[in-house]
Structures are given as C-alpha cells and as structure tokens.
C-alpha positions in Angstrom: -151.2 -57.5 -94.9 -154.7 -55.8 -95.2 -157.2 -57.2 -97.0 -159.2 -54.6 -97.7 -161.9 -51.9 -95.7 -164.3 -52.8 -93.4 -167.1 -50.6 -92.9 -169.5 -50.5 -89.5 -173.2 -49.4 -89.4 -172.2 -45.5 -88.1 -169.7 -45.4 -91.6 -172.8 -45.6 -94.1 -176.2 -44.4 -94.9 -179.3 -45.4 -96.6 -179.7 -42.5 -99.4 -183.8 -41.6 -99.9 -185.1 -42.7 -102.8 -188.5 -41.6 -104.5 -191.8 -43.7 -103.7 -195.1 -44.7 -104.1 -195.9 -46.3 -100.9 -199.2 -44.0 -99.7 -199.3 -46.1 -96.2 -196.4 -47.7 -94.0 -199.0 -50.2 -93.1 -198.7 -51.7 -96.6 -194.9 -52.5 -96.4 -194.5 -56.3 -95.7 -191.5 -56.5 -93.4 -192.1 -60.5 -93.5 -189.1 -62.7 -93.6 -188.5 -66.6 -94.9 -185.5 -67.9 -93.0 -186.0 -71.4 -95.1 -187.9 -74.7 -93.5 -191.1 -73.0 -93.0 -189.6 -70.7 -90.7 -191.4 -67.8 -91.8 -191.9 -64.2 -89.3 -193.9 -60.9 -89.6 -190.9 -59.3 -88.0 -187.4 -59.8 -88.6 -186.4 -59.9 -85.6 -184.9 -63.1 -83.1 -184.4 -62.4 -79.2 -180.7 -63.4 -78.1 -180.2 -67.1 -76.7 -179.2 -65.5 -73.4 -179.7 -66.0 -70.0 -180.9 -62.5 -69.1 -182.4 -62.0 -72.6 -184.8 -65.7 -73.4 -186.4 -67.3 -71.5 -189.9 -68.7 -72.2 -191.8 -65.2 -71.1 -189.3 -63.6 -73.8 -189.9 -66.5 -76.7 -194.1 -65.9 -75.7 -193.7 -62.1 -76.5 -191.7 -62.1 -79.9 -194.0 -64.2 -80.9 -196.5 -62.3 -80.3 -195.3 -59.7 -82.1 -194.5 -61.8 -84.6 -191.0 -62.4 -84.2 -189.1 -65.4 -82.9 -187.4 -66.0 -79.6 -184.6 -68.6 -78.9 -184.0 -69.8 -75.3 -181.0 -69.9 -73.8 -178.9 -73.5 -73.1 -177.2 -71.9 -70.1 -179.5 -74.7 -67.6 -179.8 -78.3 -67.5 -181.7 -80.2 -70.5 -184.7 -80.1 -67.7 -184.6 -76.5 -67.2 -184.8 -75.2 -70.6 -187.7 -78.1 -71.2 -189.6 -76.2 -68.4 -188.9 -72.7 -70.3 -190.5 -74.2 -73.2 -193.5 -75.2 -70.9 -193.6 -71.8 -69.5 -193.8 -70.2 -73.1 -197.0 -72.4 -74.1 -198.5 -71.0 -71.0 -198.1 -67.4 -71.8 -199.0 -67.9 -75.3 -202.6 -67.5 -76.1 -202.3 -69.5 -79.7 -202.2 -73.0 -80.5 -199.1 -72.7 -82.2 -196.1 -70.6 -81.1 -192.9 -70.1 -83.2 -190.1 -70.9 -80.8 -186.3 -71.8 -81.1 -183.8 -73.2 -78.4 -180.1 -72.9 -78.2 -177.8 -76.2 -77.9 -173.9 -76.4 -78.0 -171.6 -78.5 -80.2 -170.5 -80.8 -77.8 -171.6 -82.8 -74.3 -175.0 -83.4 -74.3 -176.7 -81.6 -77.0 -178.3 -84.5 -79.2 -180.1 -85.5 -76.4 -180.7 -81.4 -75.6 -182.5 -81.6 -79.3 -183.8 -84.0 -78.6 -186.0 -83.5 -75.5 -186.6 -79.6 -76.9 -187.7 -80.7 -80.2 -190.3 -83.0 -78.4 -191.2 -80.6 -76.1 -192.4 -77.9 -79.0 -189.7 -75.5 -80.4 -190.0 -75.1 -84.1 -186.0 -74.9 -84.8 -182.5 -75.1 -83.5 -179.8 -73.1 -82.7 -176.6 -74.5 -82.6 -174.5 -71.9 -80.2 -171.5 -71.4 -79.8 -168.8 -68.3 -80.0 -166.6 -69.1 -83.0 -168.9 -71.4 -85.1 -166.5 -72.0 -88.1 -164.8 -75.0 -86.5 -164.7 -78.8 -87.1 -167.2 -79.5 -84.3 -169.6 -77.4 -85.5 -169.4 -79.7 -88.5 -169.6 -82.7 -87.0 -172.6 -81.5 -84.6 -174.6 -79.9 -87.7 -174.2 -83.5 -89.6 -175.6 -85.4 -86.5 -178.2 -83.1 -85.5 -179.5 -83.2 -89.3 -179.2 -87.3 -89.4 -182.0 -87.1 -87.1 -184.5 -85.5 -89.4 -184.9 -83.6 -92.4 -187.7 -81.4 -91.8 -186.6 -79.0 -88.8 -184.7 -75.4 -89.1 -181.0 -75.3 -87.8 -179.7 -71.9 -87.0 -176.2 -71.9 -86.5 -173.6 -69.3 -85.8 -171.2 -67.3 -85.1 -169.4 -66.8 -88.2 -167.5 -63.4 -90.1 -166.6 -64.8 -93.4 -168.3 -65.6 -96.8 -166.1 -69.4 -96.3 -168.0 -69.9 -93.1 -171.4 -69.2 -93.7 -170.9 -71.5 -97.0 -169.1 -74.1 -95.0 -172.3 -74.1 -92.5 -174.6 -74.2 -95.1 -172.7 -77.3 -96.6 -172.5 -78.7 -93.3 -176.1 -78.7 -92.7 -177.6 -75.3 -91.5 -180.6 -73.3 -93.1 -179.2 -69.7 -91.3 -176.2 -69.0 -89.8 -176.0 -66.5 -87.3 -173.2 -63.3 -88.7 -171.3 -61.6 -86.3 -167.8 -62.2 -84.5 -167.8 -59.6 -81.7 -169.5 -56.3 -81.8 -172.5 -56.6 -79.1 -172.8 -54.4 -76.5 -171.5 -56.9 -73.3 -169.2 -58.3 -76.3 -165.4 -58.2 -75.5 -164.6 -60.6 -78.4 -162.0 -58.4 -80.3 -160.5 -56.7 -77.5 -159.7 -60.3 -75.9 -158.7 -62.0 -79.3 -158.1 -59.3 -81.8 -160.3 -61.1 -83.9 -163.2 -60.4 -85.7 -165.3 -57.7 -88.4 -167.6 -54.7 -88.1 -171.2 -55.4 -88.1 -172.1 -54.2 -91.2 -168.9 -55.5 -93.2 -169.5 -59.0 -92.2 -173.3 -58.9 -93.5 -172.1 -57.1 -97.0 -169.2 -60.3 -97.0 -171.4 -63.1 -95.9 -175.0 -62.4 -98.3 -172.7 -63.0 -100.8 -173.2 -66.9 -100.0 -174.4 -68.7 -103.2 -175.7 -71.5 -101.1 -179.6 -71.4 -99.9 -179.4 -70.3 -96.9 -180.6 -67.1 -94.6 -178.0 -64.8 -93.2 -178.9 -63.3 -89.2 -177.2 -60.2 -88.4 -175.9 -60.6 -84.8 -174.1 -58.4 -83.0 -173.8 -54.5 -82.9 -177.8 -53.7 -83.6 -178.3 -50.4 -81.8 -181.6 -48.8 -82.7 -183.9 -49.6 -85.7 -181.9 -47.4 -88.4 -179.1 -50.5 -87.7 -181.7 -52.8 -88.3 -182.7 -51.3 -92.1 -179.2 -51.3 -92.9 -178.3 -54.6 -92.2 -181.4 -56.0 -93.8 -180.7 -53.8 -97.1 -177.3 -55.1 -96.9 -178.5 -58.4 -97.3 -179.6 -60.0 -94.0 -182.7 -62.1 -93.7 -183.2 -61.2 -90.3 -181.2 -59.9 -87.2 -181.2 -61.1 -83.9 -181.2 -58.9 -80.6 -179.5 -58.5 -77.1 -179.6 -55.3 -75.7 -182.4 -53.7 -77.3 -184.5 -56.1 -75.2 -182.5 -56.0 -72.2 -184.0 -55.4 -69.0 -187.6 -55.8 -69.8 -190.1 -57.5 -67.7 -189.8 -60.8 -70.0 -186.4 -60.6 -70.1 -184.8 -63.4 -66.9 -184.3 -62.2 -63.3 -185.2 -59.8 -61.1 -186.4 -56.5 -61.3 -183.9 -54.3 -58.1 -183.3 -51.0 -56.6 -180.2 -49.3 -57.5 -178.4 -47.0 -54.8 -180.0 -44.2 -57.2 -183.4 -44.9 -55.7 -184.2 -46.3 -59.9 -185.2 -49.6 -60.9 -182.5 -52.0 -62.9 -182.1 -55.5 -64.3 -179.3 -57.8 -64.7 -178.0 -58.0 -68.3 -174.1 -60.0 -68.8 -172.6 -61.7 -72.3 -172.7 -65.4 -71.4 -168.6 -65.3 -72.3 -168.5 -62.9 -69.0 -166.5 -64.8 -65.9 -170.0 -64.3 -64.1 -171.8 -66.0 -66.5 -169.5 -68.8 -67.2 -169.1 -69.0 -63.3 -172.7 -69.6 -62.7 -173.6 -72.0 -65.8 -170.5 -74.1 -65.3 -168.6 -73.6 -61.6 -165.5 -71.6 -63.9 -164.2 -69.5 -66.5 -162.0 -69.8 -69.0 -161.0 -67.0 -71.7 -164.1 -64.3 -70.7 -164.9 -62.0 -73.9 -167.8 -60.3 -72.3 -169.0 -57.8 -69.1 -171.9 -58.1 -66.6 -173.6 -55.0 -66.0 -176.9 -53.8 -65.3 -179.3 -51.9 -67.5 -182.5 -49.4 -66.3 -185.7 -51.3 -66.3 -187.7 -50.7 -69.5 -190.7 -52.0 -68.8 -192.6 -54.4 -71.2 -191.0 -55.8 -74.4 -194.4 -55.4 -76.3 -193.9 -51.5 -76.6 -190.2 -51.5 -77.3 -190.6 -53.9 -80.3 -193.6 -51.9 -82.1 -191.4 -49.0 -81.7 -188.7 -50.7 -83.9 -191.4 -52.3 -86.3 -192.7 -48.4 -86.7 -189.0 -47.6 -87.2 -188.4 -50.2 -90.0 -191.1 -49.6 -91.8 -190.1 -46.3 -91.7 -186.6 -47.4 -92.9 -188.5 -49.4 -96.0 -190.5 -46.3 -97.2 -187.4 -43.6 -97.5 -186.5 -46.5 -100.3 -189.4 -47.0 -101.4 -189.4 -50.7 -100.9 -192.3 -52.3 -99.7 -190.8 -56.1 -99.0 -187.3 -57.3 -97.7 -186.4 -58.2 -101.3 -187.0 -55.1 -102.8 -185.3 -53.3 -100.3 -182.4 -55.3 -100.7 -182.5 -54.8 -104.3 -183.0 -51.1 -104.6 -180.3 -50.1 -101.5 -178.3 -47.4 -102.1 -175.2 -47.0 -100.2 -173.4 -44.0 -99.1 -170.3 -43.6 -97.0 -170.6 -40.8 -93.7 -167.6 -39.0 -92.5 -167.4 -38.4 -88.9 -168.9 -35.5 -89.2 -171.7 -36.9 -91.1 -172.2 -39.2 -87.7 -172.0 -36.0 -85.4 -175.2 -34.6 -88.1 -176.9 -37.8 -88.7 -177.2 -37.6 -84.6 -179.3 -35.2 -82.6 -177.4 -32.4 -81.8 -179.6 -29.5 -80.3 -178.0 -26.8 -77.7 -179.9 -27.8 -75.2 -178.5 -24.9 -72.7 -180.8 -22.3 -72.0 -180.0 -18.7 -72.8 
C-alpha cells in the first residue's frame, strides 16, 4: 500500500512573489529553536567526526550559527573540544552544542559537557523514534529544566510529537538523504528531504523542527525553511574546510583533499568502536575548501536572497507567505545552468 507522494527539494520551487524589501541587509534570517537557543543564522554544523570539532563549533558561531561536536571520542576527548572552542572564540560567551547517545555512558557524557560550557544537547542517534530515546530524553531532562535538547533522527509527524512529549525542544528531521548517507539503500527505509519537513512542521506540540539530511546548496536551505523548518543542520556543505577535523593531504592528482565519512560507514564505526555492524554510509574524500567563514556568508547572501524573491523579511513570514510549485524534470534540467560551453 502507498500512502501517498513524497516530494524531494529538486520536485518543487519557490514561485516569486512581489516585495517591498529595498535592502537584503534588512531581512532578519534569525531563528528561536526554544530554551533561549536563539541564532542569527539558521544554520547547525553536523555532530560528525570530520565535520565538529571545537575549531568548527568556534566558527558557526561566529557567524552566528551553532555547531554541535561530535560523541565519536571518549567523554574526555570531546571535554577537550569544548576547551579548544573557548580558545578560538574571541567572546565571552559562545553558543555551542554537543552530541551524546541513548545508551552507555551518556548521563555522565551530559554531564561533564554541560559543566564544561555547551549551551544544549544533542541526543544522536540514527533512528531516533525508539523506546530508548524515550527513556534517555526523560533522564537527561530529570536533571534540569533549563537546558535545550536536540534530538533526532526522525521522518514522521508521530515521532517528532512523540520526542517532543518525551522531552525534546527540536528534533532533528531526516531519515536518510545526506550525501555519505546509505540509509535507504541499506534498509529501504526512510522519506525525501523535503516531504519529511512538509509532514513533521505539522507538529502541534512546541517544538523546533531541524532539517537534516539532503541540503545541497542554499536554494535547499529556503525551501526547507519555507516549508516549515526552524533551522537545518549541515554536513557536506562544510566538508573539508580548514575547521572541519583532520588533515589537510595530497591527492595523486597533485590537489589538496580532506577526509569526509557518515559515522554509519564501516570506517567510522571501526575507528570509534574496534567494529561495524549494519554500515549505511561511505568514506570518501572531498577537495579542500579552504575556510568555513567564506563558504557560510556565501549561503547567508544566498538565503537572504531566497527571503526577498518572497518578499519575506523573517523566518515566519516566509513560512507564511510560501508558495509552492511542482518542477518536472525538465523544469530541473532549466532551473540548472545549462550553457554550451563548446566553443565554435
């Protein structure tokens, strides 16, 4: 039995719609995830190992973003991270999550990284719409009211309602979809990007939804905001960066590259835990891009951009004036660049 369409960020566009917005500088691209967890851009680095670190959690927020660093170490480890970002932030304060799991050690985890600085947790794990999620999200929240969970992955309208129930502020939207993702191939589970987004903001619970998973370039980003997203969160448009973990190399090509792998890869389960299980995700490597500073004003130029063919100058009024329209595959092949490039 189908249940009914699902529709991906290539199947739709934004249509134009008329404005009075006379600068891009006065659109407020702003976001309120809930538990004073508040960000200029919408925008949260991946809790990866070759995407945060504490260089990586320095720089989004220093573009006013948030990162969240990875749980792939020992509880000492990702302390040390947290150290690291305080030292390459030139603030007082510094808006900073870290990732925990739902099982093993992760109270104490919280516990050491919530002493240490971070502002909010992420509770991280593949298929979050499980009975240990539950009962992690009720025993991280007995130990204090006032902190931001984040928790996640879920695809369905029932999971990001049971999370909320269960404790969480935002739940992280996505099953599959990423770039080093092999989720649905592996399980044959899972929604397009933009589908589970439309499904889950129809939550009437208080909580922010996080678009993860499938974000390609900034027009991706307006979409799955206008759809109804509070935020999204980012792998491999931050890839290979100079804050992003590990070593810059030489390729056989003679040009630079950087390590980038879904933590559900056998290499990355192999190196964070000695084996692998079921792996739904790649290793691979990625060009070296340089710093992370340039790439994200590039995509904050490009949202604000996205806001102003609607005429919207906040989140909410984007959300509320998005129009909708479907794209055939031809529409794709037009929306894309498409010059002869040949010479003649």
């Amino acid at each position: 039995m189908i249940n009914s369409e699902a529709l991906t960020y290539d199947d739709v566009l934004l249509q134009p719609q008329y404005s009075e917005i006379h600068s891009r500088k006065d659109i407020s691209i702003a976001t309120d995830l809930g538990r004073s967890l508040c960000m200029k851009l919408p925008i949260l680095s991946s809790p990866m190992d070759t995407i945060t670190a504490g260089e990586m959690a320095a720089a989004m927020h220093a573009r006013g973003g948030a990162g969240i660093i990875h749980r792939y170490n020992t509880i000492e480890e990702q302390v040390l991270h947290v150290i690291t970002a305080y030292k390459n932030n030139h603030e007082d304060n510094l808006l900073m999550g870290a990732a925990v799991g739902i099982s093993g050690d992760y109270i104490d985890r919280a516990t050491a990284l919530l002493s240490a600085g971070v502002d909010f947790l992420c509770v991280d794990v593949a298929h979050g719409h499980h009975i240990l999620m539950k009962k992690a999200l009720e025993k991280l929240r007995s130990l204090t009211d006032e902190f931001h969970i984040m928790a996640g992955n879920v695809a369905t309208l029932e999971g990001v309602n049971d999370l909320a129930d269960w404790g969480a502020d935002s739940v992280r939207c996505n099953i599959g979809g990423g770039s080093i993702c092999s989720t649905r191939m592996q399980t044959g589970h899972g929604l397009p990007g933009l589908q589970t987004i439309f499904e889950c903001a129809r939550t009437d619970r208080d909580v922010a939804i996080i678009a993860d998973g499938g974000i390609r370039n900034s027009g991706d980003i307006v979409k799955a905001l206008a759809a109804g997203a509070d935020a999204v969160m980012c792998g491999s448009l931050l890839a290979g960066t100079t804050e992003s973990p590990g070593n810059v190399f030489e390729g056989a090509d003679g040009f630079k590259y950087k390590s980038y792998r879904g933590m559900a890869s056998k290499e990355a389960q192999m190196s964070w835990r000695g084996k692998y299980s079921s792996f739904e995700g790649v290793a691979t490597q990625v060009p070296y891009r340089g710093s992370v500073a340039a790439i994200l004003e590039d995509i904050e130029r490009g949202i604000r951009s996205g806001f102003s063919y609607s005429g919207a100058q906040s989140l909410k009024e984007l959300q509320r004036k998005a129009k909708f329209v479907r794209q055939t595959s031809a529409g794709l092949g037009e929306s894309r660049t498409h010059i002869n490039t040949r010479k003649w």
